[in-house]
C-alpha positions in Angstrom: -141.7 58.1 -200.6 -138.7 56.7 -199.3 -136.0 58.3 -201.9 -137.7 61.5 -201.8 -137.6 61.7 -197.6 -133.8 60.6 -198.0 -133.4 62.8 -201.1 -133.8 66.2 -199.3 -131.3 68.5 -198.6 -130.4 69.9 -195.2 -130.8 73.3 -195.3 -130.7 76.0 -193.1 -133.4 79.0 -193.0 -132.4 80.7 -190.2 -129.9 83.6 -191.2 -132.8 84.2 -194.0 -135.4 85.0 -191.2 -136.0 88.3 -188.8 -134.9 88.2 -185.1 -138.8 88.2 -184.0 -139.5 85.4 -186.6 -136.8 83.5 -185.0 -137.8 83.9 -181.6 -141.0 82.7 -181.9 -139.6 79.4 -184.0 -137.4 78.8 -180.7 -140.4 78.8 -178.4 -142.6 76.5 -181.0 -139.0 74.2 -181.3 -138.2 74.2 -177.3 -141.8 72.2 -176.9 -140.5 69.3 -179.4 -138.4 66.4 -178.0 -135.4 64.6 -179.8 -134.7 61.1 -179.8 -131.1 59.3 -180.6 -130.9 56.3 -182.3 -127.6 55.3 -181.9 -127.6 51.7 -183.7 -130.2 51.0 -186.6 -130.5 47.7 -187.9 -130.1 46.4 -191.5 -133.8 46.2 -192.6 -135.2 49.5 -191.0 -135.9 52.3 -193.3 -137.7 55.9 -192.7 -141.3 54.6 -193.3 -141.2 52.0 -191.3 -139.6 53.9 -188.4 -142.2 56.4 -188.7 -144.8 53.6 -188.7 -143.5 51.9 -185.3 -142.8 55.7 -183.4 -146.4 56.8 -184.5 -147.9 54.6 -181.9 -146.4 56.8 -179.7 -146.6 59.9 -180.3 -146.9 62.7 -183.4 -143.3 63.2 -185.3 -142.4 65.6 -187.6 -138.6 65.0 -188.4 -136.9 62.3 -188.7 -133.0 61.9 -189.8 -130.7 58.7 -191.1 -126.9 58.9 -191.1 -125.6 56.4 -193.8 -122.7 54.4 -193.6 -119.9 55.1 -195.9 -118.4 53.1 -198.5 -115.3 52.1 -197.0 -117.1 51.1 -193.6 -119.4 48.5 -196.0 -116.5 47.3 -197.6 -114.5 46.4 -194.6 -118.0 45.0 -192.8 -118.4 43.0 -196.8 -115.0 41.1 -197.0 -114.7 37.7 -196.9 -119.1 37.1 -196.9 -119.8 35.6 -200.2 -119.6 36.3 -203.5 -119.2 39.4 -205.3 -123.0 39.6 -207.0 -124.0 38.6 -203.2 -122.1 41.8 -201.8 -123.3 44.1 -205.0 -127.2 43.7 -204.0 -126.1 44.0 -200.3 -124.7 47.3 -200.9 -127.7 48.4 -202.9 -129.6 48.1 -200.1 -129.2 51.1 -198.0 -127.6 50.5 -194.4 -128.2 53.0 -191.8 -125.5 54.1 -188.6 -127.7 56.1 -186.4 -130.6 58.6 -186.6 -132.5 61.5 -184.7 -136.5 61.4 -184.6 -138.4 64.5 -183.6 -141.6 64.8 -181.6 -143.8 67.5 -181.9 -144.2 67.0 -177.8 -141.6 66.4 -174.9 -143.5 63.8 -172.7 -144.1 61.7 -175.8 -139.9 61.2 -176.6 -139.2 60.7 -172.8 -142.0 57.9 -172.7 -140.6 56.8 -176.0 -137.1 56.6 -173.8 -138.3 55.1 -170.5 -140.5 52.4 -172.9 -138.3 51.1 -175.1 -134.7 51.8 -174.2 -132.8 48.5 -174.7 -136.1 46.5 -175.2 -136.4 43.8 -178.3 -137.8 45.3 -181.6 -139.6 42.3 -182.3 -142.4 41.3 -184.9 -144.6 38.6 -185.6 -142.6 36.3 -187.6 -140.1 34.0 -186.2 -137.9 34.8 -189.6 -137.8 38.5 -189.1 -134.2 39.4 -188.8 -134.8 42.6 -186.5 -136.9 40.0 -184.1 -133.0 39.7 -182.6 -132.2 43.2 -182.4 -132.4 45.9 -179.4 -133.5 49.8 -179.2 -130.6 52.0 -177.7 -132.7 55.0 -177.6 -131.5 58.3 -176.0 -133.7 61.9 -175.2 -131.0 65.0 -175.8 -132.0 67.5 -173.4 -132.6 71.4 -174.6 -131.6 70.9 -178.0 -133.8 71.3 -181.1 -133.7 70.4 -184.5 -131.9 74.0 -185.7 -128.9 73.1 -183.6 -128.7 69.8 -185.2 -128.6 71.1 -188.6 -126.0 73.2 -188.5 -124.1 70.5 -186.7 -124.6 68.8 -189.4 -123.7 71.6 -192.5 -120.3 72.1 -190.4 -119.3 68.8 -191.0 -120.1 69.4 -194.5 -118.1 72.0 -195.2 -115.1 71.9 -196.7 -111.4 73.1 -195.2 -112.0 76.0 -197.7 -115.7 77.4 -196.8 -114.2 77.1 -192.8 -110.7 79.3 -193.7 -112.7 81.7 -195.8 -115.1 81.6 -192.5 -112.4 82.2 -190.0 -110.8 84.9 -192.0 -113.9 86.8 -192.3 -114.7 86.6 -187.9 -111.1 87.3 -187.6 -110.8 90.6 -190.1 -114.0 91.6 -188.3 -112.9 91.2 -184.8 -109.9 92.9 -185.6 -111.8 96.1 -187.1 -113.8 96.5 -184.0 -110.8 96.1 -181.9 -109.2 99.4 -183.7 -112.5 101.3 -183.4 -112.7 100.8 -179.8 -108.5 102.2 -179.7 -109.2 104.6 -182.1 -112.1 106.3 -180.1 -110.5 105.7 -176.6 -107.3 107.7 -177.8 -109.6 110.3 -179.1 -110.9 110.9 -175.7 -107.6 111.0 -173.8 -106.5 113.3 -176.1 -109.4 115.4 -175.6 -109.3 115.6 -172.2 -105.9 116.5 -172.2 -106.1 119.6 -174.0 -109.0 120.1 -171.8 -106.7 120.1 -168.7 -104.0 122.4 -170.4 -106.7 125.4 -171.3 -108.0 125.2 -167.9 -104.7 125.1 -166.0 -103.8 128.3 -168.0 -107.0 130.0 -167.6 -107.3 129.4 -164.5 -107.3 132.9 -161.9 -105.7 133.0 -157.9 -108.0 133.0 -155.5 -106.3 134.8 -152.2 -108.3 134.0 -149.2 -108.9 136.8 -146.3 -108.5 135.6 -142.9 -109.0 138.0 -140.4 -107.0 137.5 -136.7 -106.5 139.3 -134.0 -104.3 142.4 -133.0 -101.5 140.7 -130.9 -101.1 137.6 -133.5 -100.1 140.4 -135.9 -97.8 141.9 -133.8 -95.9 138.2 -132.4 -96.1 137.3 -136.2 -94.1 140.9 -137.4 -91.6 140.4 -134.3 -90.8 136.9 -135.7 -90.9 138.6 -139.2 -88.0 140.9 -138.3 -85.5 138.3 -136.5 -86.1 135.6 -139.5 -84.6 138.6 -142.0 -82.0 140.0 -139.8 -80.4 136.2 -138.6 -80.4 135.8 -142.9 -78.8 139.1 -143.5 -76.2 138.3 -141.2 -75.8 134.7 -142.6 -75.2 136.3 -146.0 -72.6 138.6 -144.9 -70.1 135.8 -143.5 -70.4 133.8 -146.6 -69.5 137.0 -149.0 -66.4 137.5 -146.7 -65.6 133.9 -146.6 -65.3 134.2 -150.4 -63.1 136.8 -150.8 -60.8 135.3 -148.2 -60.3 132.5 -149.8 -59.2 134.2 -153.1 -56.3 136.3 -151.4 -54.9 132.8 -149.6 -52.3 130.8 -152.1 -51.9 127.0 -151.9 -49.0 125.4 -150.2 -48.0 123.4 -152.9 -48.0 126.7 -155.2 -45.4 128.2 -152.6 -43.0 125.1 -152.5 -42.4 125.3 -156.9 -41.3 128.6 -156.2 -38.6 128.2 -153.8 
């Protein structure tokens, strides 16, 4: 049981789902809690971790991080011999882990009950007798968010380029659209403005006024043109006087 609970792979059904079917999985997921273990003892494995919690409460998930190799050989060095260290490293050692309860009062109780408490156990050679619970409840997160955590960590340098590339291509295709189809529209409604502005008729308002404004405004009327007549009669003479006169200097070469 415990090889096939370690055994599965993380895997994650949510881009294979509707957005209905998803919904209703985030309402069913927001009533679960989440536990952190951050430190797990030599000794503990996921049986008997689910066996302590269930007092508890009901759990569903529950999720081991190994160490890796070069952490248990630096942890190994210089403790016994070599067929000592080889059944040591058979055994598998846990770094932390994530429990999930199917309710949220059960993991906070879980948290207020044994946070930094003894394990403990009957016998007086039990090795996790000596060792503490850090336990920690993560707030608004569910077991979805985890996972994909999880798969990014995963994922090679490739799988993220090829990602990136992809959101960026995208992002820049949508960018153009939006250009594309607000230069449409400014074009439009320029050719709009021209056909109207050249179509467009005068309209000459009527405004009706009374018998001695006419007459002041036909007096003024007369003046204005006469004082501009006489205006352009000096500048015409003006003109031709000054092509009869001859320069000084002109005068001087000749005598």
């Amino acid at each position: 049981m415990e090889e096939k609970e370690d055994e599965q792979k993380i895997v994650d059904h949510r881009f294979q789902l509707n957005d209905k079917l998803w919904q209703e999985i985030k309402r069913e997921e927001s009533k679960r809690g989440i536990i952190y273990l951050s430190y797990v003892p030599i000794g503990l494995s996921v049986s008997k971790i689910r066996e302590i919690f269930c007092k508890y409460g009901d759990i569903d998930k529950i999720h081991l991080n190994k160490i890796n190799e070069e952490d248990m050989n630096i942890m190994s060095k210089g403790k016994g011999d070599e067929k000592k260290q080889k059944k040591k490293r058979n055994n598998n050692k846990y770094q932390d882990g994530y429990i999930e309860f199917l309710n949220k009062k059960d993991a906070i109780k879980v948290e207020s009950l044994l946070n930094n408490q003894p394990i403990g156990g009957k016998k007086r050679k039990n090795i996790l007798r000596e060792h503490f619970w850090h336990i920690k409840y993560i707030k608004n997160m569910t077991w979805n968010d985890l996972i994909s955590s999880v798969l990014l960590r995963n994922i090679s340098r490739k799988d993220k380029l090829q990602y990136s590339l992809k959101t960026m291509y995208k992002s820049y295709d949508q960018f153009l659209e939006k250009n594309i189809k607000d230069d449409n529209k400014k074009t439009m409604k320029r050719k709009y403005s021209s056909e109207t502005k050249g179509n467009k008729k005068l309209n000459f308002l009527t405004i009706k006024k009374s018998k001695e404004g006419n007459e002041r405004k036909s007096n003024t009327n007369l003046e204005t043109m006469k004082n501009i007549m006489y205006e352009e009669r000096n500048v015409k003479t003006e003109s031709k006087d000054k092509g009869k006169t001859v320069s000084s200097n002109l005068l001087k070469c000749f005598i």
